[in-house]
VMD Tcl script that draws the C-alpha trace (Angstrom):
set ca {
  {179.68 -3.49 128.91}
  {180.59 -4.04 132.74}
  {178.40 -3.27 135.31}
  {179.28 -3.11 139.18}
  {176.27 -4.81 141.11}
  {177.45 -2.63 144.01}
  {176.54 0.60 141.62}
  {173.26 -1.63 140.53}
  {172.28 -2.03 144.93}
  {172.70 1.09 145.22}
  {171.18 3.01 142.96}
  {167.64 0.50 143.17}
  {168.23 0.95 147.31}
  {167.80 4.38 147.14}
  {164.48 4.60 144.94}
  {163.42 1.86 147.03}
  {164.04 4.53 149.95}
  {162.63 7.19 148.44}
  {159.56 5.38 147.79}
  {159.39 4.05 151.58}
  {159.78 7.55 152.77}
  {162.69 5.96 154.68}
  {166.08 7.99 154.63}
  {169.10 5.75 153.57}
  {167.93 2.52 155.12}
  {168.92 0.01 153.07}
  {172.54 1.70 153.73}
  {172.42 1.60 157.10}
  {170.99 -1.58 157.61}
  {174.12 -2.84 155.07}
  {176.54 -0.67 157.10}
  {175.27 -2.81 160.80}
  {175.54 -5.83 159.43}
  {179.22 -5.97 157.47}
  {180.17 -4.07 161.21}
  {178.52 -6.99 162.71}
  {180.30 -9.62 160.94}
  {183.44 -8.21 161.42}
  {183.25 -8.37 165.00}
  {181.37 -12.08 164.72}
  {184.69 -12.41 162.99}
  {183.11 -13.80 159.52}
  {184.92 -14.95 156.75}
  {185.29 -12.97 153.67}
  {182.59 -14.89 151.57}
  {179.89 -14.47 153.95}
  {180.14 -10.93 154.17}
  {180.24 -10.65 150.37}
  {176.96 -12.26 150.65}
  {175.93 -9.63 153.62}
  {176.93 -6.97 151.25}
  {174.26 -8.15 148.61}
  {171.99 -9.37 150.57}
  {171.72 -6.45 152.91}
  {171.52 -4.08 150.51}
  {168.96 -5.76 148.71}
  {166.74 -7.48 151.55}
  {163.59 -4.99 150.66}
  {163.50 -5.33 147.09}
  {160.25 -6.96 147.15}
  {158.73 -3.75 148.93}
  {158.73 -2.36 145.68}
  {155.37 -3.81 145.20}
  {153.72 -4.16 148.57}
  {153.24 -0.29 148.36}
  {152.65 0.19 151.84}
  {154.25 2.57 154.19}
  {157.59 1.43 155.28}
  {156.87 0.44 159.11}
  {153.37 -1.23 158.86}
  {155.31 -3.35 156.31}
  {157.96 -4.61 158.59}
  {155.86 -5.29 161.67}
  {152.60 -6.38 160.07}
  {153.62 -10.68 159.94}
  {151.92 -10.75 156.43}
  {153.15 -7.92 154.65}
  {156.65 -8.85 156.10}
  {156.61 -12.45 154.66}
  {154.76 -10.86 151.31}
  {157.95 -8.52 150.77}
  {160.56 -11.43 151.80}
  {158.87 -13.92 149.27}
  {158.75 -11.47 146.40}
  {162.44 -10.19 147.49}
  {163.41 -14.03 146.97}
  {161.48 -14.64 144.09}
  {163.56 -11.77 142.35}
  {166.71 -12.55 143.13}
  {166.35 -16.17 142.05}
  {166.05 -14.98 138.62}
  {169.49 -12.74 138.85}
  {173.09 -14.17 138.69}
  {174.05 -14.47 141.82}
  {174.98 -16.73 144.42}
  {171.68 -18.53 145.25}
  {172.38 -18.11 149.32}
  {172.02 -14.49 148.84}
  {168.14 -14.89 147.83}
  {167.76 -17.47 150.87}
  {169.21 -14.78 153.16}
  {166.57 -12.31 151.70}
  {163.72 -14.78 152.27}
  {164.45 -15.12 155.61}
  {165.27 -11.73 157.01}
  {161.84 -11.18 158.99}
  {162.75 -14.29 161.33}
  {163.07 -13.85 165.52}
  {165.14 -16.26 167.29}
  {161.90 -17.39 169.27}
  {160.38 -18.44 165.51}
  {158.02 -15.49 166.06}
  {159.03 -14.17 162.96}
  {157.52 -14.12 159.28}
  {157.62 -18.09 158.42}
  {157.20 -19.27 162.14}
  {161.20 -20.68 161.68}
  {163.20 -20.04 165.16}
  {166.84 -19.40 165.29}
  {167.73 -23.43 164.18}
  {166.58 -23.08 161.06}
  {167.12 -19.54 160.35}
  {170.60 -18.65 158.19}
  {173.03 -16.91 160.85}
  {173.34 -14.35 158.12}
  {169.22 -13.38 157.85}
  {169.64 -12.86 161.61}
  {172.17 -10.34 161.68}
  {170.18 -8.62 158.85}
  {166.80 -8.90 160.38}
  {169.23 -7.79 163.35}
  {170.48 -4.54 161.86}
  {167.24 -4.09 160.26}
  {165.29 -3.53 163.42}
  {168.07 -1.24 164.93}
  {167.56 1.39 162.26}
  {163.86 1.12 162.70}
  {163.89 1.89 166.33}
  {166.89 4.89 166.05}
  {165.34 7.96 165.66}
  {167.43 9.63 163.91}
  {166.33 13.35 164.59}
  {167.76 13.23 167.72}
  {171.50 12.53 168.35}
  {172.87 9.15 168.79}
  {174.53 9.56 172.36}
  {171.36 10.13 173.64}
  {169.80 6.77 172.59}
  {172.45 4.60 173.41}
  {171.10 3.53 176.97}
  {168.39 2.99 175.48}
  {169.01 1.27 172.32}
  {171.19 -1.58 174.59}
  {168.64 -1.89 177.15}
  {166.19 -2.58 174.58}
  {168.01 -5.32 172.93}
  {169.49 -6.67 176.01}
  {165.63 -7.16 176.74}
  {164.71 -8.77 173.52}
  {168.53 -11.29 173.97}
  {167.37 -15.08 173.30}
  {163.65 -13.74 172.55}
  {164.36 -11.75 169.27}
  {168.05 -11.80 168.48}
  {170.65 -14.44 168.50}
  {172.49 -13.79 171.88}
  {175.69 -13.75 169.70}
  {174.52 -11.36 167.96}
  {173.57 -8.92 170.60}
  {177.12 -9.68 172.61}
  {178.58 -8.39 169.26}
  {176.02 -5.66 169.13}
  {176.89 -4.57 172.57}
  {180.33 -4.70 171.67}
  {180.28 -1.91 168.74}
  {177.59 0.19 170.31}
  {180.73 1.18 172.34}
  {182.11 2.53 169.40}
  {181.92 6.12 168.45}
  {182.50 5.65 164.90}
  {180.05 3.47 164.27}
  {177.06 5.98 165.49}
  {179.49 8.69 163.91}
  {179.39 6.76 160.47}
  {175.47 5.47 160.85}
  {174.23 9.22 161.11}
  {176.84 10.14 158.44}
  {174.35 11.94 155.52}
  {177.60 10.54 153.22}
  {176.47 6.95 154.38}
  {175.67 5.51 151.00}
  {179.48 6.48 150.21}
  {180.87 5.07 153.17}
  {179.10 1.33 152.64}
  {180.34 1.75 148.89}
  {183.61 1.91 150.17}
  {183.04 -1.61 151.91}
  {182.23 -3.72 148.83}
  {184.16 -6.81 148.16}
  {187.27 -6.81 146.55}
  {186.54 -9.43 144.19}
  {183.36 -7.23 143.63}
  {180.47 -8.98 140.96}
  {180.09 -7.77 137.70}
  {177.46 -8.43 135.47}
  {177.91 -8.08 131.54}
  {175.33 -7.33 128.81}
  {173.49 -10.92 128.91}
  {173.30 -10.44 133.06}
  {172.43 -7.14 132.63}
  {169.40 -7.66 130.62}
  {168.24 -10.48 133.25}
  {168.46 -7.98 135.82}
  {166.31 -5.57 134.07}
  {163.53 -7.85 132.82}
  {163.18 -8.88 136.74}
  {163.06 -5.21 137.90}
  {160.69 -4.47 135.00}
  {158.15 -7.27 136.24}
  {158.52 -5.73 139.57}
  {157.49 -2.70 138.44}
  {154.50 -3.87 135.53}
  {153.42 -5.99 138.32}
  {152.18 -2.78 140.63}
  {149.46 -2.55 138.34}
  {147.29 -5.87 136.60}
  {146.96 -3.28 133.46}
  {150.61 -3.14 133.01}
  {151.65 -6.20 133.83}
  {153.67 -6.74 130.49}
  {153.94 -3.43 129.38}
  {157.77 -2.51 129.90}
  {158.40 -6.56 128.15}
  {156.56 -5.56 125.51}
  {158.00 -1.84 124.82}
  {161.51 -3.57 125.29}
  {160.94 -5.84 122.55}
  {159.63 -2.92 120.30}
  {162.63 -1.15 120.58}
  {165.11 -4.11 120.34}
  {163.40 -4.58 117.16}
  {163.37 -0.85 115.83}
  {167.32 -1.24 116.75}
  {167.51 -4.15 114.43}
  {166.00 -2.55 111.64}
  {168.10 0.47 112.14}
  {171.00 -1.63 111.73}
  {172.53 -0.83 115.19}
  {175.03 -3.24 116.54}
  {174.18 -5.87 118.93}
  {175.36 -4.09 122.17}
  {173.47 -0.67 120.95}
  {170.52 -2.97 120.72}
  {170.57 -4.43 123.74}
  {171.35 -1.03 125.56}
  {167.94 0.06 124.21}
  {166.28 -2.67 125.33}
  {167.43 -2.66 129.05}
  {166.18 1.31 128.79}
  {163.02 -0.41 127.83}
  {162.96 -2.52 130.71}
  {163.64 0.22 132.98}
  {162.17 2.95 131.59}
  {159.50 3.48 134.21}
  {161.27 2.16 137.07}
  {160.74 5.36 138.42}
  {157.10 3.92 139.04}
  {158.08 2.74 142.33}
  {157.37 5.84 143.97}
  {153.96 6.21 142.59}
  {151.36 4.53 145.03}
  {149.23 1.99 143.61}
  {145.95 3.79 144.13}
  {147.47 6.24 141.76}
  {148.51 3.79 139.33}
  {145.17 2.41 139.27}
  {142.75 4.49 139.79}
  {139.52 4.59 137.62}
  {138.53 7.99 137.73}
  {140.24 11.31 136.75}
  {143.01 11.87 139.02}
  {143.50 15.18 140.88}
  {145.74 17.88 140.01}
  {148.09 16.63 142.95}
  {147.79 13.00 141.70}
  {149.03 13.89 138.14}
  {151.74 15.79 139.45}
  {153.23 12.54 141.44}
  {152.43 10.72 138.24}
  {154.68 13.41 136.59}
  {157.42 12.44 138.87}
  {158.55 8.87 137.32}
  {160.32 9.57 134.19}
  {162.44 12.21 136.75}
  {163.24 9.39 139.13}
  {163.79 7.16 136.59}
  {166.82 9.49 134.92}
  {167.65 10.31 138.51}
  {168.22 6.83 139.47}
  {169.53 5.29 136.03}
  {172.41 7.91 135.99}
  {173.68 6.94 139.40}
  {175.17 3.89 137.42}
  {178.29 4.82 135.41}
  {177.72 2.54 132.82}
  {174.35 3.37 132.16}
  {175.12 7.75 132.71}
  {175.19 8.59 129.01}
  {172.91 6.47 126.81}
  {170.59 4.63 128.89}
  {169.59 6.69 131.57}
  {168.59 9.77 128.81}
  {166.68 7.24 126.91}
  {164.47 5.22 129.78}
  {164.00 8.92 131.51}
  {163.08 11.03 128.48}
  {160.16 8.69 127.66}
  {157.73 11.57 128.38}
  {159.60 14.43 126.94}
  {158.11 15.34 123.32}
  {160.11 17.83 120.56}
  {157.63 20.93 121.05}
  {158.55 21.14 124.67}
  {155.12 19.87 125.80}
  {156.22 16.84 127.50}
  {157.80 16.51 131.58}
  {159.85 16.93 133.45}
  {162.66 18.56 131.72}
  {160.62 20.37 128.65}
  {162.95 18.93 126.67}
  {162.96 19.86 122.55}
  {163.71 18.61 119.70}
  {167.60 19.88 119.26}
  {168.06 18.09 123.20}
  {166.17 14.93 121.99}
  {168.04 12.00 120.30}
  {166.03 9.66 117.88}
  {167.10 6.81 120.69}
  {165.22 9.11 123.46}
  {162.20 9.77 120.84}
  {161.60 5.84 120.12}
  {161.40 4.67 123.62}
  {159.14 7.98 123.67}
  {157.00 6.67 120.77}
  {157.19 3.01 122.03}
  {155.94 3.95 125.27}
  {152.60 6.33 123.92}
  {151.82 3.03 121.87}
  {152.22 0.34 124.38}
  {150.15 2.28 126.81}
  {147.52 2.90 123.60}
  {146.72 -1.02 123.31}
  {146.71 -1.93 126.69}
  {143.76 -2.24 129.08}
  {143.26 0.79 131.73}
  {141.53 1.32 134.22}
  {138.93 3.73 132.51}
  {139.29 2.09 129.45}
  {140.14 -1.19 126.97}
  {142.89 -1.28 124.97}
  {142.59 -0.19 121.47}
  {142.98 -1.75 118.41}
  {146.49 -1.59 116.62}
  {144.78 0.44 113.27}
  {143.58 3.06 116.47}
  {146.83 3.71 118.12}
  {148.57 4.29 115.03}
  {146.13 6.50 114.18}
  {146.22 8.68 116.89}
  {150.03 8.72 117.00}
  {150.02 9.98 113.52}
  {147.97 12.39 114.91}
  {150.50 13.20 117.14}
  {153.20 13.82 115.02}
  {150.84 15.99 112.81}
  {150.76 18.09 116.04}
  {154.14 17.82 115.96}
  {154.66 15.85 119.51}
  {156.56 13.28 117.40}
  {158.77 13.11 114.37}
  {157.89 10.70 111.28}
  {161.17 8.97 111.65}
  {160.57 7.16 114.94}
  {156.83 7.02 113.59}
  {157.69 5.22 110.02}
  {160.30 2.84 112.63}
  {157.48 1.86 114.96}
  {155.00 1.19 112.06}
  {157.39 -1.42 110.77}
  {158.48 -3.19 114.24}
  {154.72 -3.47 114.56}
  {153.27 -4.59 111.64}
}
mol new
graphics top color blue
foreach p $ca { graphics top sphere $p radius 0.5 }
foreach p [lrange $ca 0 end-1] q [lrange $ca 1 end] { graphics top cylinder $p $q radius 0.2 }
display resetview
């Protein structure tokens, strides 16, 4: 198994969008930056590291759950997303710079920035993200790009040796001349484009770096909520140990459990007030609810690797074989017995856990009820008889 962290950027970028409300911006802010080093005339290396880091400087947004601008000009929230964008990518495979460029991408040249550092102590490479970054946030991109430019330059040329490296904004200046690069910027085929741009010596991550990469996302996304703070670790290690006493080889097994992992990834477009509220929710707050499992399949298949097996098993976790289950309706002649134990995993992991209207239940309960559920034929007794044995 060989998995393009390009693919891996992308695909998390987007739902990181989509949760933000924010069209394409991790793109875009990507897109400035490599353009930026080119003309800054960077060596190959660093913008490999502009490519990651870029794309993945508001990973940590993931949990701040706030709407996209308050988060980048508010100072707290800005350092809270740039510390827990750092702590994340310490845990992954990759050059350790790339996480320091991350932590860092909220600083102004004056040291007015998230940490207080000025533009001495500040990596040349978080500037010209932090750069790029505030450029997309002041385009408005409903109105066309020729008649902003004026405007755009005046503003930075304002904010030269305040906010942004002077180099940088000479370099800035330099490509805002360029109709291409507004051309490309407000191309909807964006994501494409900045694809196009990854390294040549891209980085790959096999099985073992795949699974590192999905326990961190999965404690970015358990960690929205303190009641599920362990829940997609836990359901991953159910199913890793269902595969083992199916007999499934070791890369089957380890397949499942990164679907484990990131089976609810799709959770980071449910607001937290959602994900934790103590009453009934609303007919409107069930339906967003609804929604994960959809973005999870959505996002999961944007990864080639991942297209055919993992993606249908992390985003069928809510389907069930008498149709009942969302968002596809799904039955049991379109349901695998992979797809029906993350399914059954999933019911039972969320059955002993605290909530917030109730406490977890007992093991002896939650098997219970699941047998229930297969009575009312929701389940099958193989994945039942599979779970009763991983667990006991």
């Amino acid at each position: 198994m060989k998995i393009s962290v390009g693919n891996l950027l992308s695909a998390i970028s987007h739902l990181i969008d989509i949760a933000q409300g924010r069209r394409e911006h991790a793109p875009k802010v990507t897109y400035i930056s490599l353009q930026l080093s080119h003309i800054l005339g960077l060596k190959s290396l660093e913008k490999k590291k502009i490519y990651y880091a870029a794309f993945f400087h508001d990973i940590g947004i993931t949990v701040a759950d706030k709407k996209f601008i308050t988060s980048h000009i508010d100072p707290d929230l800005a350092k809270n997303h740039c510390l827990l964008g750092y702590e994340f990518l310490q845990k992954l495979p990759l050059d350790g710079d790339i996480a320091e460029f991350v932590k860092y991408h909220h600083e102004f040249y004056n040291g007015s920035g998230a940490f207080g550092y000025d533009h001495s102590t500040t990596p040349f490479v978080s500037q010209i993200i932090n750069f790029a970054d505030q450029i997309d946030i002041v385009l408005d991109f409903s109105n066309p790009y020729y008649q902003q430019i004026d405007e755009i330059t005046n503003w930075v040329l304002k904010k030269k040796g305040v906010l942004f490296n002077p180099i940088i904004v000479e370099a800035f200046l330099e490509l805002a001349q360029k109709d291409r690069f507004w051309l490309d910027l407000y191309n909807p085929h964006l994501r494409q484009i900045v694809m196009a741009l990854s390294p040549e010596d891209e980085v790959y991550f096999d099985i073992e770096q795949m699974l590192k990469f999905s326990e961190a996302i999965s404690l970015l996304i358990d960690n929205k909520s303190p009641f599920t703070h362990v829940h997609s670790q836990q359901l991953s290690q159910t199913v890793y140990t269902i595969a083992k006493i199916m007999g499934l080889n070791s890369e089957m097994a380890n397949k499942l459990k990164i679907a484990g992992y990131l089976h609810d990834i799709g959770k980071m477009v449910v607001p937290n007030e959602i994900l934790n509220k103590e009453g009934k929710l609303t007919k409107e707050e069930f339906y967003i609810i609804k929604s994960h499992p959809y973005y999870t399949k959505l996002i999961l298949s944007q990864i080639p690797a991942f297209k055919d097996d993992i993606a249908n098993w992390a985003g069928n976790h809510h389907e069930r074989i008498d149709r009942s289950g969302y968002p596809e309706k799904l039955g049991k002649d379109e349901l695998s017995l992979l797809d029906r134990i993350v399914g059954i995993c999933d019911v039972y992991q969320a059955l002993i856990e605290d909530r917030p209207y109730r406490r977890g239940l007992p093991q002896s309960t939650a098997l219970t009820i699941i047998s229930d559920m297969v009575k009312s034929n929701l389940f099958l007794e193989e994945e039942f008889w599979l779970l009763k044995r991983a667990v006991n």
